[in-house]
N, C-alpha and C positions, 0 to 999 in steps of 0.2 A: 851508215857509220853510227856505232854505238854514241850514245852520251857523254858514256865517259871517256872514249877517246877522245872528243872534237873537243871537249873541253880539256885534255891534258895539252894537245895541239896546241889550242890557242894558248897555256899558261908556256909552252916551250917559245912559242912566239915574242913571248914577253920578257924572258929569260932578263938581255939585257938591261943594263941599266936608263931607264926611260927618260930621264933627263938629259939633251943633244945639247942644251947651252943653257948659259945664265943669262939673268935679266938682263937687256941690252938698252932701255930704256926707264928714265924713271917715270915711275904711276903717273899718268895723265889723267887715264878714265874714273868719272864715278859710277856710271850705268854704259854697260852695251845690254842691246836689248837684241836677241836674234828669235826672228819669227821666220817658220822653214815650213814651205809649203808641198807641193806633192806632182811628180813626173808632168811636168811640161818643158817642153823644148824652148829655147830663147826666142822662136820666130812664131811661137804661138801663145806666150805666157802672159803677155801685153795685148791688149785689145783698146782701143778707144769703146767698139761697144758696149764688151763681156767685162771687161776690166777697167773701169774710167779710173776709178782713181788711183789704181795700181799705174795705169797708163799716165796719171799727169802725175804722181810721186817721182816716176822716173826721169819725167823732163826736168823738173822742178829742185830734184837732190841730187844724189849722185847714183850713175847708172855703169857699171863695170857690163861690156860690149862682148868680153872673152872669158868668163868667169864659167868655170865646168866642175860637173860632179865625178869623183874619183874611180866611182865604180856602179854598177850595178847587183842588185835592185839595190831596196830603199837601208837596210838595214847597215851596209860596211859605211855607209854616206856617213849616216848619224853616228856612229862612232868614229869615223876618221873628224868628224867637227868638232867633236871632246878631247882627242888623244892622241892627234896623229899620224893615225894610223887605220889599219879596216884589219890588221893582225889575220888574213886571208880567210877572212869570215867572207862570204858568197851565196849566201842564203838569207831567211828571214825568220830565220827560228826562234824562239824564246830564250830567255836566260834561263839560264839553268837555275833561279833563285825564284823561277816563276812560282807562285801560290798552287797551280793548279796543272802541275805537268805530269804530264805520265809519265810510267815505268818505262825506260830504255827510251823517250821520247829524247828526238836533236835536240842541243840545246848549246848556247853558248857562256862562257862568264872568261873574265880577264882577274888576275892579282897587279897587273898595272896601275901607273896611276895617271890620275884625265886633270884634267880644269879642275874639275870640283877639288881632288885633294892638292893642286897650286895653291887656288885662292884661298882653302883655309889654312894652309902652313903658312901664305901671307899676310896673314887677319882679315882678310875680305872675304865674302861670302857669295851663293852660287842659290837660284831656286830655278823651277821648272815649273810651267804650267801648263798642264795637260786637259786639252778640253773633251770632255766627257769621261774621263776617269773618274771613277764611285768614290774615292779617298784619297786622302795624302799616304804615301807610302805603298800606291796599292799598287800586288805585283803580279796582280791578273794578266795572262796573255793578250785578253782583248776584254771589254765591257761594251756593253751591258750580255754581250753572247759571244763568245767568242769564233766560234764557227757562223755562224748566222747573219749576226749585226754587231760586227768590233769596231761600232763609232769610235774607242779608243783602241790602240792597237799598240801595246810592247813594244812593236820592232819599230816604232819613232821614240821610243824614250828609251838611249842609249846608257843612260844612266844605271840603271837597274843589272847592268851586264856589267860592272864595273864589284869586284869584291869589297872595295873599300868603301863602296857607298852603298848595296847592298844589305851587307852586314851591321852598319852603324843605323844606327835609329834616329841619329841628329839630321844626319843627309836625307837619309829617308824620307822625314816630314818633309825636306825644302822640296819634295815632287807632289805636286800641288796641283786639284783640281783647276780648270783656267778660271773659275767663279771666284776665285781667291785674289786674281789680280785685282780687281779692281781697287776692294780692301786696304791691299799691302802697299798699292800705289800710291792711296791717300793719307799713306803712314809710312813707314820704311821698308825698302825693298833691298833684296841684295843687289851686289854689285854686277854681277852677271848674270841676266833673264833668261832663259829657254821657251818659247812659246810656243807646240805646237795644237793646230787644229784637230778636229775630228778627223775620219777620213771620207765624211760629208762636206764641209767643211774649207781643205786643204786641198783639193782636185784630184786626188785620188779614185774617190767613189768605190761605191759598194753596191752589188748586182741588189737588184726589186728596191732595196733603200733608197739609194741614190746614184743613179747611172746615168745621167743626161749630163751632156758636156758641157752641152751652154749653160747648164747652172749652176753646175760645178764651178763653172769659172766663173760667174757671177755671186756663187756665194763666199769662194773665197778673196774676192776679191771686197766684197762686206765684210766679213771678220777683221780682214787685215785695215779696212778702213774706219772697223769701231777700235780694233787695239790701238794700233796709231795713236786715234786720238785721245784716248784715257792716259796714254804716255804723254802726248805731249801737252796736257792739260795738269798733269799731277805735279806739285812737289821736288819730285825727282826728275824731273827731264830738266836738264843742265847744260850750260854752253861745254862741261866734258862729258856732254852724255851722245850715246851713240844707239841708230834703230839701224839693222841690216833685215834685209827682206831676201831669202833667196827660196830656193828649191831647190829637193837632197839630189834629184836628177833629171833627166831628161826623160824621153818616150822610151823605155827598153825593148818596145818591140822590134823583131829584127836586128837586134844588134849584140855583141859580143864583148866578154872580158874583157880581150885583146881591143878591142877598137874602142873603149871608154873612154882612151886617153883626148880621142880628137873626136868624136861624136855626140860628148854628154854634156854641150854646150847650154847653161842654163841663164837665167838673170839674176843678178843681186843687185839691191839698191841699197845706196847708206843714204841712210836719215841725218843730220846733223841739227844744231839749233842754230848754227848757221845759215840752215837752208839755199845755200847757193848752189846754182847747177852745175852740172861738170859730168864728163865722160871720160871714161878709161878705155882704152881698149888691150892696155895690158896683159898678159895672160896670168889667172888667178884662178884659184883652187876654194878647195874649204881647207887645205893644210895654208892658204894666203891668209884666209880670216882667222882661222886658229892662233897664226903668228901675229898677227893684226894685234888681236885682242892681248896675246899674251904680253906682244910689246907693251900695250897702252897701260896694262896693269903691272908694270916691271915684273912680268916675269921669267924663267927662260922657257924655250921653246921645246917643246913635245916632240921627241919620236921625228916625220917629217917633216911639220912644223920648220926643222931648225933649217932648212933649205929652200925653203920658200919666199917669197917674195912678200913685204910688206904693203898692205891697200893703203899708204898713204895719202896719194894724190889722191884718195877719197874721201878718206877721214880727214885730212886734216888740210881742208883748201879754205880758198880766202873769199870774206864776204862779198867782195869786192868785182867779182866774178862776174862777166857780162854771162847774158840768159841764154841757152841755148835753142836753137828753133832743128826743126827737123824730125821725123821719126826715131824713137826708142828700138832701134832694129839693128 
């Protein structure tokens, strides 16, 4: 499929009007912070070995038991957590606004609009931080090589495939090196974080780079336990501030389009400054947290979004909460 079909495609996708509802809550939040990790299934994402402290966050906060990725592979994930939607994107191609794409090269872009243009038509503001991206704004396929070693890799920064972020240069810089958090944390940060890993990193891995399992999950389970704590040590982590931890999917091997809806069973955990434990077993999406977030920032809800179910009984439980014992399983 040429380029410029897939991309007229996805703009006929978009056609309608993208806002499904108005603000149904007023603003509670002053920080969500989502950090999104890479294809492990819910009965292998937690380890007390590989994973300790992924494994006691989950006892410890809040642990959603039914929470699944919308589709396969990684790239409709990450856009359906912005916008609602995956706009029957099925691939992991670049945006069409990539720096470095070839002639007649797939490629995706939307005229829709996500979170980022909500929150600035709300006066709140959206950054992203991207670990091992060369620059702010940068819209390389992958870095430092893009075939070889794309430690960073496009098709986890949904953003760049959005025309209205794209094109503006304001948006652009809030896509941010992950070196930059630290910085913004001990000064002002926006209101809604994006945090993803390398895909060293983030359990992904990368053939001769990094292909061992068991350290893949030991190392992301170090990132997520150095970001963690620079949040919750900064400034900005707040009794309305919020950290969710999940993954954009499950294992895709062996599995199908068609069977996403009941296979792609992942983990998410909400952090709160609350810190009391609690389990959902709910069934929850990333169009749940999309509405989640939208509610807490009053605003309306995206595309699928507006049919989803809010994580409440995550976000917003009471200190008061006896502890729970048992396996994260």
């Amino acid at each position: 499929m040429s380029r410029r079909f897939r991309a007229l495609a996805l703009f006929a996708a978009l056609a309608p009007a993208s806002f499904a509802g108005s603000a149904v809550a007023e603003a509670r939040f002053d920080h969500v912070y989502v950090i999104v990790l890479e294809n492990h299934d819910f009965d292998d994402a937690l380890s007390a070995e590989r994973t300790p402290f992924l494994d006691r966050l989950a006892r410890e906060q809040g642990l959603a038991t039914q929470y699944f990725g919308v589709a396969h592979p990684s790239l409709p994930n990450y856009i359906a957590m912005v916008s609602g939607d995956t706009f029957g994107v099925a691939d992991d191609a670049p945006s069409c606004f990539a720096s470095d794409l070839a002639p007649s090269q797939p490629c995706h872009r939307t005229e829709g609009e996500s979170l980022a243009d909500q929150l600035e038509a709300a006066g709140l503001s959206f950054a992203a931080y991207l670990e091992s991206a060369p620059s702010a704004g940068a819209m390389q396929q992958g870095y430092p090589d893009p075939l070889l070693r794309p430690l960073y890799a496009q098709k986890h920064n949904p953003f760049v495939y959005f025309d209205r972020v794209a094109k503006a240069p304001a948006q652009l810089a809030a896509l941010k090196p992950y070196e930059a958090l630290a910085g913004d944390l001990a000064g002002k940060i926006a209101n809604f974080v994006f945090i993803v890993p390398d895909q060293c990193h983030d359990g992904h891995g990368l053939r001769i780079v990094c292909a061992d399992e068991a350290q893949l999950q030991r190392d992301y389970d170090a990132f997520v336990e150095k970001t963690v704590g620079l949040i919750r040590s900064s400034p900005n982590w707040t009794q309305n501030s919020a950290i969710v931890v999940t993954f954009d999917e499950g294992e895709a091997q062996h599995k199908t389009p068609e069977a996403a809806e009941t296979d792609n069973r992942i983990p998410a955990i909400v952090v709160t400054a609350c810190g009391a434990p609690a389990t959902s077993a709910k069934r929850y999406d990333h169009y749940a947290l999309l509405a989640t977030i939208e509610d807490g920032f009053g605003l309306g809800r995206l595309r699928k979004a507006a049919g989803a179910p809010a994580m409440t009984d995550l976000f917003s439980r009471s200190c008061n909460s006896a502890p729970r014992g048992g396996t994260p399983k």
